[in-house]
C-alpha positions as CSV (number, residue, x, y, z in Angstrom):
1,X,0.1,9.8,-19.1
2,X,1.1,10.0,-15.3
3,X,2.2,7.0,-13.6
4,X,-1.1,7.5,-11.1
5,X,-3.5,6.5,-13.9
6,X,-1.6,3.6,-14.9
7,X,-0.5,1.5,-12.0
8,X,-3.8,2.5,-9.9
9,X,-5.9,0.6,-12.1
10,X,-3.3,-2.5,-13.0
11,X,-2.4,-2.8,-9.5
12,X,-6.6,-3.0,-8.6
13,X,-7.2,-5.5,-11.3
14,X,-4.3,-8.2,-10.4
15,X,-5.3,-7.4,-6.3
16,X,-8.6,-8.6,-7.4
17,X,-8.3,-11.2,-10.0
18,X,-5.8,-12.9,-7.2
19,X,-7.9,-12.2,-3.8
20,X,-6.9,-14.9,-2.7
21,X,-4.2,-15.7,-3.9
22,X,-0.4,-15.1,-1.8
23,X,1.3,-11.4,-2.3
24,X,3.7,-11.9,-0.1
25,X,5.7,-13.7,2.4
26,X,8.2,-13.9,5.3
27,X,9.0,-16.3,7.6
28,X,5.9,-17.5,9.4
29,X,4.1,-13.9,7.8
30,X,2.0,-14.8,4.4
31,X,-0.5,-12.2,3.3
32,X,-3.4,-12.7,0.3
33,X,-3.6,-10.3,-1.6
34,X,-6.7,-9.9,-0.4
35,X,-5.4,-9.0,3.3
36,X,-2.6,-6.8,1.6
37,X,-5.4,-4.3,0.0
38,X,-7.5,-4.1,3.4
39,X,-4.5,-3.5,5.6
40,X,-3.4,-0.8,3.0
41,X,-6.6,0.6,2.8
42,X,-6.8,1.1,6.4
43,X,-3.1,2.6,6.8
44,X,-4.3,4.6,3.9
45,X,-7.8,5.9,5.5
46,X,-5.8,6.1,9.1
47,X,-3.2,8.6,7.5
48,X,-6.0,10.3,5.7
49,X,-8.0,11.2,8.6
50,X,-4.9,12.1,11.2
51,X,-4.4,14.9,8.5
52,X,-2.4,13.6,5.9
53,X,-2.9,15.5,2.6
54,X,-2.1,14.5,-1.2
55,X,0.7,16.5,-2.4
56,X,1.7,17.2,0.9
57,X,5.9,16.4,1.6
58,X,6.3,12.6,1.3
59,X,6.4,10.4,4.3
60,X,9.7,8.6,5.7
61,X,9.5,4.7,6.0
62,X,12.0,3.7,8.2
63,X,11.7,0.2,8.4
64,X,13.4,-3.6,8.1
65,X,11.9,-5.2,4.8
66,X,9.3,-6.7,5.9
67,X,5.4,-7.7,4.7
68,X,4.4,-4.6,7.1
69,X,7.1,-2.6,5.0
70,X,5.2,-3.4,1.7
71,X,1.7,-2.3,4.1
72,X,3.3,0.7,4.6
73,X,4.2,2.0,1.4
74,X,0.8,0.7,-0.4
75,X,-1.0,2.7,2.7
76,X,1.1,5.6,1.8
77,X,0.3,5.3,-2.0
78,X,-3.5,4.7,-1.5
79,X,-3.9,7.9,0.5
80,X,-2.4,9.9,-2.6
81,X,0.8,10.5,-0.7
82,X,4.1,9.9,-1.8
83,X,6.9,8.4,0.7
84,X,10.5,8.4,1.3
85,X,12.6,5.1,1.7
């Protein structure tokens, strides 16, 4: 079974069993889990329409670690593309 069909799902159900619960935070940054999902879906739908295509080379993320990092690379994943620390 691909890794694709197993954490898409798990990854759906805790986002949504803990909506508003914390995912993440940094310093004065603290993100629900909630926010995390509809900040990656709109990197996600962003990349999507600029032309970024599934199976297409991955992306580079060049970037501190960060909450925006961990945006990023859920963006990335939730527009079927892979990406490139």
């Amino acid at each position: 079974m691909s890794d694709k069909k197993v954490v898409k799902p798990v990854a759906l159900a805790v986002g949504a069993a803990l909506a508003g619960s914390f995912a993440l935070a940094s310093g004065a940054v603290r993100l629900t889990y909630a926010e995390l999902n509809r900040q990656a879906n709109q990197l996600g739908h962003d990349l999507v329409e600029s032309g970024g295509a599934a199976g297409g080379p991955p992306l580079a993320i060049w970037m501190d670690r960060s909450p925006w990092m961990v945006v990023a690379v859920a963006g990335v994943l939730k527009a079927g593309l892979a990406y490139r620390p």
